[in-house]
Structure formats: structure tokens, C-alpha cells
py3Dmol code that shows the C-alpha trace and the ligand (Angstrom):
import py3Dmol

protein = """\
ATOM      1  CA  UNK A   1      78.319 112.986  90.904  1.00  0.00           C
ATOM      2  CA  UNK A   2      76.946 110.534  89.050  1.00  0.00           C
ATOM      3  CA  UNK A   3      78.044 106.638  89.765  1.00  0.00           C
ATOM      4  CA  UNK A   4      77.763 104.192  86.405  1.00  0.00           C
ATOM      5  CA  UNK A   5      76.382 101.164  87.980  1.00  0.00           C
ATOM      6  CA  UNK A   6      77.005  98.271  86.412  1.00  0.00           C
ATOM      7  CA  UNK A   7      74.743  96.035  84.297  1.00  0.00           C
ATOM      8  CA  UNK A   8      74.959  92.484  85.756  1.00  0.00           C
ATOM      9  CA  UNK A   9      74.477  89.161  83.101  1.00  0.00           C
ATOM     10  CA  UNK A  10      70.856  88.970  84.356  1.00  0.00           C
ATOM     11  CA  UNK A  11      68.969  91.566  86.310  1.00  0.00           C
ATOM     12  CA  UNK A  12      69.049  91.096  90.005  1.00  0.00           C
ATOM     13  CA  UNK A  13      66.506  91.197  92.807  1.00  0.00           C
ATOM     14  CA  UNK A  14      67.457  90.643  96.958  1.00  0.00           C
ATOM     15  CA  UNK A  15      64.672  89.886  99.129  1.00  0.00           C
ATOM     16  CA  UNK A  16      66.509  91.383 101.962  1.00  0.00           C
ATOM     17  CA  UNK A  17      65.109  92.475 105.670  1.00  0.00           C
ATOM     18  CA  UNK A  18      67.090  95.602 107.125  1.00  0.00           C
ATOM     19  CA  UNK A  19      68.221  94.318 109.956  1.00  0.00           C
ATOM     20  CA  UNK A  20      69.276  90.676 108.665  1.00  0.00           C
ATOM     21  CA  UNK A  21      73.072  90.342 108.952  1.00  0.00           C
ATOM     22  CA  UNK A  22      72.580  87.282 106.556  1.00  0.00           C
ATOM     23  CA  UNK A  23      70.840  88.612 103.825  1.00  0.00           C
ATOM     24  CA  UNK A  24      73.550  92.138 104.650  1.00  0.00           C
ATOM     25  CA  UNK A  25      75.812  89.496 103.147  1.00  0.00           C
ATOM     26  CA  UNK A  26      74.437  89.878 100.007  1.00  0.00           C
ATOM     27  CA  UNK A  27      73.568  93.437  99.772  1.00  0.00           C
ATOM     28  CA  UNK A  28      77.215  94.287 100.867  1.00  0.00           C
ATOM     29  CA  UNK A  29      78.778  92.404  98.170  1.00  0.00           C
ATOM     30  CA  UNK A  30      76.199  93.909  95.730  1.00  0.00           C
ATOM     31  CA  UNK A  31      76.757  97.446  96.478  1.00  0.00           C
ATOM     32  CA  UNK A  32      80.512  96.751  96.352  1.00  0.00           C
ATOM     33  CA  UNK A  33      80.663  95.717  93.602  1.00  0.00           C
ATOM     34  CA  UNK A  34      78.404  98.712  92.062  1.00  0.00           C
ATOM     35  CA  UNK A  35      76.120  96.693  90.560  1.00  0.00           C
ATOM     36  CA  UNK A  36      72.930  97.382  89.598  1.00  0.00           C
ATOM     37  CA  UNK A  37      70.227  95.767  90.913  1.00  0.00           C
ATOM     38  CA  UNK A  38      66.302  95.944  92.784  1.00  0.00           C
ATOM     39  CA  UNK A  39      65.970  95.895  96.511  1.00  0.00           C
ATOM     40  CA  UNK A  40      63.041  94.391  97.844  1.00  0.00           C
ATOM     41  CA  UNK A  41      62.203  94.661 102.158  1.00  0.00           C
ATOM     42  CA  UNK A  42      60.007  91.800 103.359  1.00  0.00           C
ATOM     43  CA  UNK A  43      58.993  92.643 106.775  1.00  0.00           C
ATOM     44  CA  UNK A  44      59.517  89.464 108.642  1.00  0.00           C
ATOM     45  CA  UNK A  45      56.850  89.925 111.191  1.00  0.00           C
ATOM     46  CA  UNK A  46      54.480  90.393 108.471  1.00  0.00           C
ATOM     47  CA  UNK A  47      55.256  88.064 106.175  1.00  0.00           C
ATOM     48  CA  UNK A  48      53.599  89.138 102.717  1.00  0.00           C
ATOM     49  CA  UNK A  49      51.336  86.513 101.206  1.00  0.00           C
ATOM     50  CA  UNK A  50      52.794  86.852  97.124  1.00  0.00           C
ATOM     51  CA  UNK A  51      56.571  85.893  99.016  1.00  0.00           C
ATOM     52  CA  UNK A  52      55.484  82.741 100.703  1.00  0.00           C
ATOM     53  CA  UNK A  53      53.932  81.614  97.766  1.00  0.00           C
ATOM     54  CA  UNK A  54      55.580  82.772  94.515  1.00  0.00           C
ATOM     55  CA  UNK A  55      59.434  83.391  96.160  1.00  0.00           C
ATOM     56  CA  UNK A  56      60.145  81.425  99.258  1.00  0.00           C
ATOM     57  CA  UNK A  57      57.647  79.186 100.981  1.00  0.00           C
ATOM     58  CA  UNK A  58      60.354  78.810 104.064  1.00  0.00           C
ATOM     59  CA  UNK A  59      59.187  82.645 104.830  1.00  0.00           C
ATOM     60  CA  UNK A  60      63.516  82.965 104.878  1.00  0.00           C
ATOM     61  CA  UNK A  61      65.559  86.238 103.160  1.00  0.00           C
ATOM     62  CA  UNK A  62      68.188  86.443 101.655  1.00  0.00           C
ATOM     63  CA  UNK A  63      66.391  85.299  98.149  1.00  0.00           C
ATOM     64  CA  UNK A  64      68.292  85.979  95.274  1.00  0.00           C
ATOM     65  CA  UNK A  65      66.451  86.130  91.939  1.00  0.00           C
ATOM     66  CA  UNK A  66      69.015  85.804  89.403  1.00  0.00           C
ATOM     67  CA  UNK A  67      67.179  86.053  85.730  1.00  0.00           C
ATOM     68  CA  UNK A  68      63.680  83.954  86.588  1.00  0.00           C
ATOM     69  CA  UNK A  69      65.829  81.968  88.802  1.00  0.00           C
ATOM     70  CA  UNK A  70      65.641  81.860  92.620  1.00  0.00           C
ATOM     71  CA  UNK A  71      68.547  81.176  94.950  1.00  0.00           C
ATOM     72  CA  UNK A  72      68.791  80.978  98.833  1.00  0.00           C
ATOM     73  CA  UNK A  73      71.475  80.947 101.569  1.00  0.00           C
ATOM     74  CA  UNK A  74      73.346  83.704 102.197  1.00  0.00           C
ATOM     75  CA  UNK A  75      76.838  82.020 101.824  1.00  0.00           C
ATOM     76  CA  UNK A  76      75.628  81.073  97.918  1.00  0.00           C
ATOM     77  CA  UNK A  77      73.578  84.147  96.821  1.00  0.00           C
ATOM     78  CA  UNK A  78      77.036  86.097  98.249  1.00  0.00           C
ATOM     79  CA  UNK A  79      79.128  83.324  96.582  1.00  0.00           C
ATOM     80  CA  UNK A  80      77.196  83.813  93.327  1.00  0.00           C
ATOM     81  CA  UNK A  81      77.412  87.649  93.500  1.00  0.00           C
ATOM     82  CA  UNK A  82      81.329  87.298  93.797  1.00  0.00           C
ATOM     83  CA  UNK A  83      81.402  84.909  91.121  1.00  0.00           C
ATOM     84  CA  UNK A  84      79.719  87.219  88.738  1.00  0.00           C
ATOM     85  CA  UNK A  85      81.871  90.393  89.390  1.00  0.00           C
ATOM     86  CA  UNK A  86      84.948  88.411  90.783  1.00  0.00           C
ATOM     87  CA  UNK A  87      87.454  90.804  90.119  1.00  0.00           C
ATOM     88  CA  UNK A  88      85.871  93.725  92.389  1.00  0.00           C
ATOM     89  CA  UNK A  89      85.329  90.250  95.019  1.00  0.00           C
ATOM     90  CA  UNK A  90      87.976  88.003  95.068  1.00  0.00           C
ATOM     91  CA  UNK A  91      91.392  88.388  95.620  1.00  0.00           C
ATOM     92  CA  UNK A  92      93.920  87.782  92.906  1.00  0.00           C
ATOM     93  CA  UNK A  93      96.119  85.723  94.655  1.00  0.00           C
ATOM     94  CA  UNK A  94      94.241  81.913  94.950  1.00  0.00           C
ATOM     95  CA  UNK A  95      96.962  81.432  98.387  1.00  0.00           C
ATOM     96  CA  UNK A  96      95.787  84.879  99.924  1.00  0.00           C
ATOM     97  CA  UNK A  97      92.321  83.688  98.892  1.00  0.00           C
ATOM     98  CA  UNK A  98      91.861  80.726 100.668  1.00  0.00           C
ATOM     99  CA  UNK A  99      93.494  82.569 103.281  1.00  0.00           C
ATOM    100  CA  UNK A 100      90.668  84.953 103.948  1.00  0.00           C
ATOM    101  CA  UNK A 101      88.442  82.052 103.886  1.00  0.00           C
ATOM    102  CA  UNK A 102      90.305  80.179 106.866  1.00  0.00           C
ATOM    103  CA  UNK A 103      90.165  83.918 108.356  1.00  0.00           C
ATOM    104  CA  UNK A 104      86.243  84.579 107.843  1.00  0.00           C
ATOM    105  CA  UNK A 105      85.584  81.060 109.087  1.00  0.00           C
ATOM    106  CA  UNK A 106      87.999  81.557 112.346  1.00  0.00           C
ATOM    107  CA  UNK A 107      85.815  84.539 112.698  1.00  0.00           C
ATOM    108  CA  UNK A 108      83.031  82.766 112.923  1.00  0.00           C
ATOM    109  CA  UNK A 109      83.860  79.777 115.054  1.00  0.00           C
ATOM    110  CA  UNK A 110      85.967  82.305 117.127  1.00  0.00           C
ATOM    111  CA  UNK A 111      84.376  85.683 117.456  1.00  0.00           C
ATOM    112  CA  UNK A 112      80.647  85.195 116.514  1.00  0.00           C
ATOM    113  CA  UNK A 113      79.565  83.320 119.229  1.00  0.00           C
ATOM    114  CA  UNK A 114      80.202  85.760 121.842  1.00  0.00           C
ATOM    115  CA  UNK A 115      78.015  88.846 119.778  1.00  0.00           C
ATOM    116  CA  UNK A 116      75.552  85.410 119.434  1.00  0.00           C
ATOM    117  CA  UNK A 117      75.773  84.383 123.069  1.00  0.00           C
ATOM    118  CA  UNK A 118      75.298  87.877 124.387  1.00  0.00           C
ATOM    119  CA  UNK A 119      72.533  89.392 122.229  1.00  0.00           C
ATOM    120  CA  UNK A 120      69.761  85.992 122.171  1.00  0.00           C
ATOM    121  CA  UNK A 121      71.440  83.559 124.744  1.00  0.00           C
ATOM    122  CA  UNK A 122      71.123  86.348 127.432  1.00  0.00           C
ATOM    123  CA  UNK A 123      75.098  86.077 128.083  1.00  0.00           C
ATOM    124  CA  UNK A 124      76.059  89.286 128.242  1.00  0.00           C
ATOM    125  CA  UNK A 125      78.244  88.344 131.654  1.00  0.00           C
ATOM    126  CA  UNK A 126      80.364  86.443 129.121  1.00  0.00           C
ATOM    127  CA  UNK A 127      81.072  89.129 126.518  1.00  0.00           C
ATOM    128  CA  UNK A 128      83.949  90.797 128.618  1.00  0.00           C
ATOM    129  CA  UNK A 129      85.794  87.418 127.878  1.00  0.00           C
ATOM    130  CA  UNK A 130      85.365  88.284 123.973  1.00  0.00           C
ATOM    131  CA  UNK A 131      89.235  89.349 124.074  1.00  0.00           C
ATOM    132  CA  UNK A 132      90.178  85.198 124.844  1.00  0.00           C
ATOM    133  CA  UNK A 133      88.891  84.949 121.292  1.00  0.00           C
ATOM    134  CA  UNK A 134      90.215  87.372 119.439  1.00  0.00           C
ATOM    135  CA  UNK A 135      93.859  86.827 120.737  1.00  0.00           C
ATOM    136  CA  UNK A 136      93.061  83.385 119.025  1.00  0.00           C
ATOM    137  CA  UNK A 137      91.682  84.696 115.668  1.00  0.00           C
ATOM    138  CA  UNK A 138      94.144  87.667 115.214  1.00  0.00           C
ATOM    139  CA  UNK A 139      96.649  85.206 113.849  1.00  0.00           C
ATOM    140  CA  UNK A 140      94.414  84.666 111.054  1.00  0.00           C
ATOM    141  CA  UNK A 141      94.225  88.295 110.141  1.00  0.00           C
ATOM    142  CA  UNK A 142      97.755  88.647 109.065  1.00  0.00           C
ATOM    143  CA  UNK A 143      98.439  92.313 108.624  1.00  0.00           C
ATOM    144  CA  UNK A 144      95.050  93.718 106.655  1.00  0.00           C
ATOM    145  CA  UNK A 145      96.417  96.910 104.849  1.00  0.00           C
ATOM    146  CA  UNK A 146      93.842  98.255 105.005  1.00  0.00           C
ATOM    147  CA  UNK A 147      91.311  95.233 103.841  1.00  0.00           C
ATOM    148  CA  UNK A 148      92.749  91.084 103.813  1.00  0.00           C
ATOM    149  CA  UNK A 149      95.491  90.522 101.517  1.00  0.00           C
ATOM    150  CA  UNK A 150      96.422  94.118 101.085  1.00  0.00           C
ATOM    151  CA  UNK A 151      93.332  94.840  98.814  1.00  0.00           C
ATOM    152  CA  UNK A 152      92.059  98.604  98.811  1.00  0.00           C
ATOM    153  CA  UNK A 153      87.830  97.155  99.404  1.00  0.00           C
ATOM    154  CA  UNK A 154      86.783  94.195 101.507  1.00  0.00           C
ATOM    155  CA  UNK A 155      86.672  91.060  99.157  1.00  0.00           C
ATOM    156  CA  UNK A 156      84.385  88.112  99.533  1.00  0.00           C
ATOM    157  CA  UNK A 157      85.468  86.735 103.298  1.00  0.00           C
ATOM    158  CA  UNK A 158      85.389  90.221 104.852  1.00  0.00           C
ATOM    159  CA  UNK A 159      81.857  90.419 103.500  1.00  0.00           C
ATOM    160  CA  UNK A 160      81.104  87.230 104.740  1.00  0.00           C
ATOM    161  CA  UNK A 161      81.392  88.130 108.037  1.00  0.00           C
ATOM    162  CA  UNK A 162      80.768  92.266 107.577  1.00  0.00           C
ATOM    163  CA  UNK A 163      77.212  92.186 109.278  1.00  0.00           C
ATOM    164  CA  UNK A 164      78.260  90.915 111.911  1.00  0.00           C
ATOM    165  CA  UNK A 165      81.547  93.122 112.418  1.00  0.00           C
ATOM    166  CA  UNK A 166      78.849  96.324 112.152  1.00  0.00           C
ATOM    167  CA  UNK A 167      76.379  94.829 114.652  1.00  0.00           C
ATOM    168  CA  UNK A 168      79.474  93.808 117.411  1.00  0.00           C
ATOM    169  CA  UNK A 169      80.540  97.234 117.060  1.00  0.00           C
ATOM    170  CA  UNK A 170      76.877  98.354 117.418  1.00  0.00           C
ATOM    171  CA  UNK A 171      76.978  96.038 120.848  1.00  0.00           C
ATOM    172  CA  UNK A 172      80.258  97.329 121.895  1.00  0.00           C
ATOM    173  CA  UNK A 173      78.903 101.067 121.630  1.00  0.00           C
ATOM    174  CA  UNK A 174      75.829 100.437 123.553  1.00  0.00           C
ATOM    175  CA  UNK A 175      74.653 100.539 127.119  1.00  0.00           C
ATOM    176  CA  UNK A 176      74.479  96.696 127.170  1.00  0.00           C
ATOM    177  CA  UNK A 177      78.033  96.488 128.030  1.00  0.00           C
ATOM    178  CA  UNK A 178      80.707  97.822 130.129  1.00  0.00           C
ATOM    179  CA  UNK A 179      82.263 100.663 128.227  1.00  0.00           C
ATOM    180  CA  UNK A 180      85.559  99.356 128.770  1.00  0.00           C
ATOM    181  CA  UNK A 181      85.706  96.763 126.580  1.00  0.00           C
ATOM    182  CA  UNK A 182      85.568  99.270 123.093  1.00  0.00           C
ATOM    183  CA  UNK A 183      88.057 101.287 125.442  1.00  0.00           C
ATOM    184  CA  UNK A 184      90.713  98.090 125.273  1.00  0.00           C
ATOM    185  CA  UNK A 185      89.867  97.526 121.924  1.00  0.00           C
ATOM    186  CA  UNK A 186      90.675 100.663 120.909  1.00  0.00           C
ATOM    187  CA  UNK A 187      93.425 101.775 122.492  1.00  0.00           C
ATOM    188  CA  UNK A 188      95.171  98.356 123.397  1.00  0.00           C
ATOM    189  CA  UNK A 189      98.318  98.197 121.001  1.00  0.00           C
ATOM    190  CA  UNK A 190      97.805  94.638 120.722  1.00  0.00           C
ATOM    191  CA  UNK A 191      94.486  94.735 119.065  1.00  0.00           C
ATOM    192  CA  UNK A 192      95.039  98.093 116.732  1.00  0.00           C
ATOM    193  CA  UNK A 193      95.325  95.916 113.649  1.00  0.00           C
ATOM    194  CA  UNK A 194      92.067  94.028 114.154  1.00  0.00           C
ATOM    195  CA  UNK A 195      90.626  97.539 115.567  1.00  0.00           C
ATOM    196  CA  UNK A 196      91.716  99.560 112.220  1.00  0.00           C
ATOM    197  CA  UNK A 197      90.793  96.755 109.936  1.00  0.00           C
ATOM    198  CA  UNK A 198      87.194  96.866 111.830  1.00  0.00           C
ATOM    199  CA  UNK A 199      86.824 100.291 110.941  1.00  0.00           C
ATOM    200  CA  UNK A 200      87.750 100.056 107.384  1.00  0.00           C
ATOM    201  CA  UNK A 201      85.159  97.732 106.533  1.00  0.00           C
ATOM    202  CA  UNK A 202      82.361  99.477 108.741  1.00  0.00           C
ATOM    203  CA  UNK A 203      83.664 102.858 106.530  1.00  0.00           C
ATOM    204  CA  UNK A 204      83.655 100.881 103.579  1.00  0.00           C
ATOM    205  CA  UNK A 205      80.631 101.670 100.315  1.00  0.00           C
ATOM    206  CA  UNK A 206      78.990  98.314 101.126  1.00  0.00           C
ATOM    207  CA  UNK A 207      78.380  98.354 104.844  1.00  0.00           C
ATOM    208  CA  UNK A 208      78.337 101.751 105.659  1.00  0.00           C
ATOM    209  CA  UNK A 209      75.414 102.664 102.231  1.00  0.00           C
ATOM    210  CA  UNK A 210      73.063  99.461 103.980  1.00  0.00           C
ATOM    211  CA  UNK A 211      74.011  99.358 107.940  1.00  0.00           C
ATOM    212  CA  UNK A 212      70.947 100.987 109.475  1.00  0.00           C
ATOM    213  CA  UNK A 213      72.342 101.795 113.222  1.00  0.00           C
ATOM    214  CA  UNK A 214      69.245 103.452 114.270  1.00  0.00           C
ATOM    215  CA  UNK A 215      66.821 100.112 112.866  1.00  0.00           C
ATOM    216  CA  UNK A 216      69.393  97.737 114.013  1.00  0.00           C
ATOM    217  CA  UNK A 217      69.876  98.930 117.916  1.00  0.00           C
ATOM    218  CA  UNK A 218      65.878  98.900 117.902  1.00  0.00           C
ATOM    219  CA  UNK A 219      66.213  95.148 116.791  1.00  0.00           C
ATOM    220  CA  UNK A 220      69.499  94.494 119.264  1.00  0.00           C
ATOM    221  CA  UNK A 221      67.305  96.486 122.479  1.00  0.00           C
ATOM    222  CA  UNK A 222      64.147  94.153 121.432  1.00  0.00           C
ATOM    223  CA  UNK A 223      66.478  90.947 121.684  1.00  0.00           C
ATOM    224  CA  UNK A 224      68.685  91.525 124.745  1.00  0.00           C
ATOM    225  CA  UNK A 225      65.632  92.783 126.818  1.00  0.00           C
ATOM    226  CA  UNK A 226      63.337  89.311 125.623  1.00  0.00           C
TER     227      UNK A 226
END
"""
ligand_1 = """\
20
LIG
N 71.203 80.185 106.887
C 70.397 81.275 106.368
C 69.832 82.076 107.516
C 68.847 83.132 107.045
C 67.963 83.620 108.196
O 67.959 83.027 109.299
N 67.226 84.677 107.952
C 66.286 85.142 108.953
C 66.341 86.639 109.147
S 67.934 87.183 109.751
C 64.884 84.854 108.457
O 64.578 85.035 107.310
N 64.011 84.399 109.379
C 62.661 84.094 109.053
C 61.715 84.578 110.104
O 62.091 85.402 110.928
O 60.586 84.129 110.072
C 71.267 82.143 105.468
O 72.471 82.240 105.728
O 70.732 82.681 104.491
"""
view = py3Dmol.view(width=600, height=400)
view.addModel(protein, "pdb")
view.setStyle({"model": 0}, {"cartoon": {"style": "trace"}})
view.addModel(ligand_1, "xyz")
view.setStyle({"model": 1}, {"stick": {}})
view.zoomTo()
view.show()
């Protein structure tokens, strides 16, 4: 089958690094929204002279060339993305909106610290008590059916914070931690709706066409055994 991509205002080019969950940001939102676009991989251990000089002298991805513009950050080339194609990105609803903004941010104050702590602040000891933080964000989640705000795809806030949904998961399902924790997580009643909604966005076009497990546990073995 063939897939019409479609043609954005400007063409599009992400300077992106496989296993970057910030520069994922972008490439999510740009494959969900089927847009078409050029991927470029700057190996970040060998940083290519022409990128330095002619696309980002802080040696940083994401870089988002939009036209002969360039644009950094993750949270504003994803922003920008979602501005350009906002009704396959954004949620109708501007209350259910800003909703899935205080949930992506909870996410991150709540959640992300724990995959952070465990993988490069050699706390992996800690990461059993992941559950005290998602019994505090699953208020925020409200009842995803299947994505935030009853929307069939992930919108802007789930992609926010996509990467690192795929690379907990990719922690969870490793030999890094005790198996039980994915066993609660999936089978405890009390966290099937933030289990479910987890798997909908790993299944979903954007992570699961640019989530490379096999690249990624290489990258999670290198920084839990530093
Ligand atoms: N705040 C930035 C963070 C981007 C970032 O830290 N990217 C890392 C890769 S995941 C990077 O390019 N590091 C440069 C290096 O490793 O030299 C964003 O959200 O875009």
C-alpha cells in the first residue's frame, strides 16, 4: 500500500541521533502526522565537521531546518511541527488541551526522574519506588481512551513525553531490574489505565516506525554499566 505523505509549507530536515529521546520528540510528531520530510543521523560520538559549522555549533540534535531556517530544542521544533499540522497534533478541545499539557509536565516532574535516576545517576535501588510516583501522576491521566482526551493517535503532550515512555518500558523489560515491577504494572488493576495507555502509544505509527529497541538497549547497557 502506498501512504500519500504530506507536503509540509516548507520542506523539512531533522538532525536526529537514534537513540535521542529528545530529538524522538520530533521525529514522532513528524511521522504522525505523515509528513514528508528528510532524516538526517549525526553520530554524536563523531561529530561531523559540515554540522558544527554550517547547522549547530553547540554539536546538539534535534535541529530542525524549516525552509533555510534552523530551529533547536526539542520542546519548539515539536511545538512547531504541531503547529504546522495541528489538526493531526492538537486536540480540539483548548480545556482537554491544556490538560494534556499539565499531564505531560506531571510526567515529567513525576515519572522521569526515576527512568533518569536509574539509568545515569546509578539509582537503580530506587526504581522499585517508581509506583510512589505514578499513584501521584495517574490523576492527571484522566481516563485515556485509548490516547489523552479520547483522541484515536497521541497528540502533542503524549509525544512530548513518548521517548521516554518507550525507553522506561525498555528499562522495565530488561535485566537491570527486578522483573516484578512490569509484573505489578501489568497486572495491578490499579495501574491498567496508565498500563494500556503505555501500550497504545509504544504501538502507535510514530514511536513504534522510529523506536530502535535493539540500538537503544545497546545505549541503556553502555549507561547503567559506566
Ligand atoms: N534540551 C535539549 C536537549 C538535547 C540533547 O541533550 N541532545 C543530546 C543527545 S540526546 C545531544 O545532542 N548531546 C550532544 C552530545 O552528546 O555531544 C532538547 O530538548 O532539545
Amino acid at each position: 500500500m502506498t501512504v500519500t505523505l504530506r507536503v509540509p509549507p516548507k520542506p523539512i530536515t531533522l538532525y536526529s541521533y537514534i537513540n535521542c529521546p529528545w530529538a524522538a520528540r520530533t521525529w514522532i510528531a513528524l511521522v504522525q502526522a505523515n509528513v514528508e520530510f528528510e532524516y538526517v543521523e549525526i553520530d554524536l560520538r563523531n561529530k561531523p565537521e559540515w554540522f558544527l559549522r554550517e547547522i549547530n555549533p553547540d554539536g546538539k540534535v534535534p535541529v530542525l531546518k524549516y525552509g533555510d531556517d534552523l530551529i533547536v530544542e526539542s520542546a519548539v521544533t515539536t511545538e512547531l511541527i504541531a503547529d504546522l499540522f495541528p489538526k493531526e497534533l492538537y486536540l480540539a478541545d483548548p480545556f482537554a488541551k491544556a490538560q494534556s499539557k499539565l499531564m505531560s509536565d506531571r510526567f515529567m516532574e513525576l515519572v522521569f526522574p526515576f527512568y533518569r535516576n536509574a539509568v545515569f545517576n546509578s539509582k537503580l535501588e530506587e526504581f522499585s519506588n517508581v509506583f510512589t510516583a505514578i499513584d501521584k501522576f495517574l490523576p492527571y491521566l484522566h481516563t485515556p481512551k485509548p490516547f489523552f482526551g479520547g483522541s484515536d493517535h497521541p497528540t502533542l503532550s503524549e509525544i512530548m513525553i513518548a521517548p521516554f515512555i518507550s525507553r522506561l518500558y525498555l528499562l522495565l523489560e530488561s535485566e537491570y531490574v527486578s522483573k516484578e515491577i512490569y509484573a505489578k504494572l501489568s497486572s495491578d488493576v490499579k495501574y491498567k489505565v496508565f498500563h494500556d495507555w503505555a501500550l497504545a502509544i509504544l504501538a502507535s505509527p510514530g514511536v513504534a516506525n522510529t523506536f530502535d529497541k535493539a540500538s537503544n538497549a545497546k545505549g541503556l547497557a553502555y549507561y547503567i554499566k559506566k
